[in-house]
N, C-alpha and C positions, 0 to 999 in steps of 0.2 A: 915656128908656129906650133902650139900647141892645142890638140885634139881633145876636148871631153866628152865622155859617152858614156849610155847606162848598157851593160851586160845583163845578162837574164840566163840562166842553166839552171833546171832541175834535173835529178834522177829518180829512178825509181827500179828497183830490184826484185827480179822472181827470179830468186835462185841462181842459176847461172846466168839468164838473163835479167840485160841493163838496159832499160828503155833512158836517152838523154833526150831530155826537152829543152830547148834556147830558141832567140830567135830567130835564129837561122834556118831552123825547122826541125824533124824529129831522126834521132839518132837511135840506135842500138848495137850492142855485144854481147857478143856470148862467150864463154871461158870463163876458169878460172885463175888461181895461183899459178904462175908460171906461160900459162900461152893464152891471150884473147884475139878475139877477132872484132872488131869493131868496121861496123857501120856508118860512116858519119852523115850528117843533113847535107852535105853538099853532093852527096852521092860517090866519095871517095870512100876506101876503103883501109883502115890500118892493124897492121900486125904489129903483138907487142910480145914478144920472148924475153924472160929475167930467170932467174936463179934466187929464191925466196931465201933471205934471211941476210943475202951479200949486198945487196943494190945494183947489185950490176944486169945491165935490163938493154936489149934490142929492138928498137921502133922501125919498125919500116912504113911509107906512106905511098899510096897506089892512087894515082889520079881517078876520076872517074872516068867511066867509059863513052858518056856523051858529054866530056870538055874539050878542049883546043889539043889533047895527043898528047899534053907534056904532064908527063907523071913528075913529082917530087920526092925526094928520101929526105927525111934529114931526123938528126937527131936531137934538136929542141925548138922553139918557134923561130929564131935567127936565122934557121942553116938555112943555103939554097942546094936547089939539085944538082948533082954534080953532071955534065954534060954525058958521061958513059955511062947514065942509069940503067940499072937493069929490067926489062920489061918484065914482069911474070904473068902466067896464063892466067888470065884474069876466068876465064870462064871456071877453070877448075878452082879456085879459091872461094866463087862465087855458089857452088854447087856442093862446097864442105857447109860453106856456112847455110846455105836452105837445108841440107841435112841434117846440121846441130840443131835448128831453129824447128824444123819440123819434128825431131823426136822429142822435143820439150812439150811442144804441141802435143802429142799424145799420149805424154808423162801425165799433163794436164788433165785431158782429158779423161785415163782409167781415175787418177785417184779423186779424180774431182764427181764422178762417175758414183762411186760408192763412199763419199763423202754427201752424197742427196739423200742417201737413206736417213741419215742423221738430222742433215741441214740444208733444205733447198735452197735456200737461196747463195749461200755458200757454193753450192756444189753447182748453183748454176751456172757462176760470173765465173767461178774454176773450167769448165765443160765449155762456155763460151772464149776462153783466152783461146783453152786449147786451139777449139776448130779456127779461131779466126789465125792462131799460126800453122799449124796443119794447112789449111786452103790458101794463108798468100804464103808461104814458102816452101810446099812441095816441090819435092825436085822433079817430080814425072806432071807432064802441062798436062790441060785436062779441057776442053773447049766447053764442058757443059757445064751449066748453073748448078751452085753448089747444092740445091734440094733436089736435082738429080741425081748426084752421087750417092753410091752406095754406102760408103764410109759416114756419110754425114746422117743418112736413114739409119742408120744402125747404131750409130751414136744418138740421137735425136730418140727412139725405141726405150735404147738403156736407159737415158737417162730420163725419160719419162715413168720405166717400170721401177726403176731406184726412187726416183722422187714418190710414185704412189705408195714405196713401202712406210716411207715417216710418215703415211694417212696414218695407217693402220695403228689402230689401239696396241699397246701392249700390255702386258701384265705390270702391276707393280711389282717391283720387286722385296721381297722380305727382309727388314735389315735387322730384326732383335725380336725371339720370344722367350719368355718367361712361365714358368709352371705358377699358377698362381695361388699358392698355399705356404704353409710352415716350410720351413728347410727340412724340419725333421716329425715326421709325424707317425702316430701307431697304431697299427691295424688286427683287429681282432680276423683268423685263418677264415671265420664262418659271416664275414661281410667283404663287400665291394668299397672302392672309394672311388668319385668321379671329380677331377681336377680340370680348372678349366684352363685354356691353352689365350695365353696374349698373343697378340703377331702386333706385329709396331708396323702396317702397311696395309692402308686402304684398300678394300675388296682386292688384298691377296691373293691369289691363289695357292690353296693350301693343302690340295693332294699328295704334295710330296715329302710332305712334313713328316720326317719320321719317329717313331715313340719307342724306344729303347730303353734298356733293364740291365743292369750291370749284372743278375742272376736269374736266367729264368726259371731255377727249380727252386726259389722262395718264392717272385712275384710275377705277374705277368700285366703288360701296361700295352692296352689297344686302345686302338680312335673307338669313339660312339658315332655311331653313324645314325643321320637323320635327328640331331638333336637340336631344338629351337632356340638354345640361349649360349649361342655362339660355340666355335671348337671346343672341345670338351676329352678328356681320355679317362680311360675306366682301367682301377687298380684291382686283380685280384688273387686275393692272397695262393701261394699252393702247397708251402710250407714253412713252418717257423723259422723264421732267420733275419738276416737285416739285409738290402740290397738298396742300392739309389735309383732312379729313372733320369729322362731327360728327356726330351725333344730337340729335333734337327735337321737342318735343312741347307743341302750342301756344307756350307762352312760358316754358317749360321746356327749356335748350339747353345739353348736355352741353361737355365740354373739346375743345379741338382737338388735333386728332396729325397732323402734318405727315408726309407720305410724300413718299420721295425714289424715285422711279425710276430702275432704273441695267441695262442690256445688259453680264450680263457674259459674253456671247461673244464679241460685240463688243470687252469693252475685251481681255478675252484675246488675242483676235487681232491686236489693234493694238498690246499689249505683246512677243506675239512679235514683229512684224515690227520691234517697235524692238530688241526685245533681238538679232534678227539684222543690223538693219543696223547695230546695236552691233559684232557679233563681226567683220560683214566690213570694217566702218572699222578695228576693231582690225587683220583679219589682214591687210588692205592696209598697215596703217603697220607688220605685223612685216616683210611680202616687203618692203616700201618700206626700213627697216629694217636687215633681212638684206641686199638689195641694197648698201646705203652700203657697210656691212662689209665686204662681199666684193670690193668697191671697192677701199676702202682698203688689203685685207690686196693685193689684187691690185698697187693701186701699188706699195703698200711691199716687196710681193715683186719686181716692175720691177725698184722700186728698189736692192735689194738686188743683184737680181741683177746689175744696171747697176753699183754701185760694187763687188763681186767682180770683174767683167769690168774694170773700172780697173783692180782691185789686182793683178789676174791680170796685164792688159797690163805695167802698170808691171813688177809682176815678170819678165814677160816678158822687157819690154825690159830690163830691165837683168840678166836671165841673159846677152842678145844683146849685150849694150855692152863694148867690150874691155876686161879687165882689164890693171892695173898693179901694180910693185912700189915700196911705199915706206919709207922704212930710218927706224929710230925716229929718228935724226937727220939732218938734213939736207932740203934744198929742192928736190932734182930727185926724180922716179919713174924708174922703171925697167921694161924687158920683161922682163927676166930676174932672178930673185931671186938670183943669183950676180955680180951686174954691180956691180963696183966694192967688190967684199968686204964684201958686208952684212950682217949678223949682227939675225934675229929681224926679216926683213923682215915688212909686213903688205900684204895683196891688197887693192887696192880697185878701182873701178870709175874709169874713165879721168877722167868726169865729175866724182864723187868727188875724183876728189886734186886737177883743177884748181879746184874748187870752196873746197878747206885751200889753194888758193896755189900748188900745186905745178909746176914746172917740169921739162920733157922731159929727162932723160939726154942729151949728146952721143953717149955713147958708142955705148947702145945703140938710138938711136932715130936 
């Protein structure tokens, strides 16, 4: 004859504990790797001891305590109980397992406890496993209703003051600020400069935002307080140099903006005095300059004058030099341009004719 039937088993797992659902009704264990204690729906009890990684593994099976008396052992669904079973003290097996089952219960319920601050509802169905194995598997019996215990008021407290903490508003938290200017920018020693501060988180709180200077005997960088157009920090120079700022908050730490300090009265004034001892090296090398010139025009007027005074003496002298007469033909001069019947005699200078060659008249010389 052959039997057909539908089977039904689920599980379901917190951790050490295994709740089994079938139709036989509900099951649980507790253990892990190596020793369980299981619960079953019929009301028996089984231990299960192995050696993890061998397979080699010890079942033991414990009747229940309200069946017919006859416990069974066996080692797979086949076996039968051997007639010299061993009884074991069922109460003290009975009294491991409410103890494992109850500290789970109140594993439950601390972290389920302050899991409400975050997530009520989470931390309530956590808070609720807890008490419901807490109260049915206590090993110490208790005759009073569980909202008389004091355990359960005290839990029930907690976890009402955990739960009103997720009321409560909290700050947002600051995830990125920003200086919001040049990276690099430059500042005159005798002004301020007021930078404004980003926060990347809705009505932040931002008292704790610090404003830092990599030098503070160039720059000095504080909050403005009481400013209408959002955070703001104010840069003021204390002396010439270059240093960066920042802002920061915890381990949240905005961009750097390098500041250059610069005097510009200072370089003003040291550009005039160059741009004058510019003009007075210029106007020395013009008199320097005009000097040569006036030199030169000076020689060259000497000079001039000096070869006029030649050309004058020469002329001079040879107004002063006796004149002669020389006849277009012939090799003597003459004093007299009638001397020796000359015809289209010409004047010259005494030097003159004997310079052409010329020779003295007897006659008139």
């Amino acid at each position: 004859m052959i039997f057909v039937g539908f089977r039904f088993r689920k599980s379901a797992n917190f951790g050490p504990l295994r709740v089994n659902f079938s139709k036989s009704g509900i099951g649980y264990s507790l253990g892990g790797k190596g020793f369980r204690v299981t619960k079953k729906a019929n009301g028996g009890i089984r231990t299960t001891s192995s050696i993890p990684g061998t397979g080699i593994s010890y079942v033991k099976d414990y009747a229940s305590t309200s069946g017919s008396g006859t416990d069974t052992t066996t080692s797979d669904s086949q076996g039968t109980m051997p007639p010299n079973m061993e009884q074991p003290p069922k109460k003290e097996l009975s009294m491991l397992l409410r103890w494992g089952l109850s500290v789970l219960g109140w594993f439950f319920i601390v972290t389920s406890i302050f899991l409400s601050a975050a997530e009520v509802l989470a931390g309530f169905i956590g808070t609720a496993i807890g008490v419901f194995l807490v109260y049915r598997f206590s090993p110490r019996s208790c005759s009073k209703p569980i909202y008389k215990r004091k355990w359960f008021l005290a839990t029930l407290i907690c976890w009402v003051l955990f739960a009103l903490m997720s009321l409560v508003p909290t700050t947002p938290k600051i995830t990125a600020l920003a200086l919001d200017c040049d990276s690099s920018v430059q500042l005159d020693i005798s002004k301020t400069m007021n930078i404004p501060i980003l926060v990347e988180a809705t009505d932040a709180e931002t008292d704790e935002i610090r404003f830092l200077t990599s030098d503070e005997s160039v720059i000095s960088f504080y909050r403005l307080s009481g400013d209408d157009h959002g955070l703001m920090g104010c840069i003021t120079p204390v002396s010439e140099g270059t240093a960066y700022i920042t802002v920061s908050n915890g381990d949240v730490t905005s961009n750097k903006v390098h500041v250059t300090v610069i005097d510009s009265a200072r370089i003003a004034e040291e550009e005039a005095a160059r741009v004058a001892a510019e003009e007075e090296a210029a106007r020395i090398a013009a008199e320097e300059e005009a000097a040569r010139i006036a030199a030169e025009e000076e020689a060259a007027r000497i000079a001039a004058e000096e070869e006029a005074a030649r050309i004058a003496a020469e002329e001079e002298a040879e107004a002063q030099e006796t004149m002669v007469w020389i006849p277009q033909s012939g090799s003597k001069y003459h004093s007299r341009s009638g001397c020796s019947n000359m015809k289209n005699p010409s004047q010259v200078t005494l030097s003159q004719a004997e310079a052409w060659g010329y020779t003295p008249c007897k006659k008139c010389h």
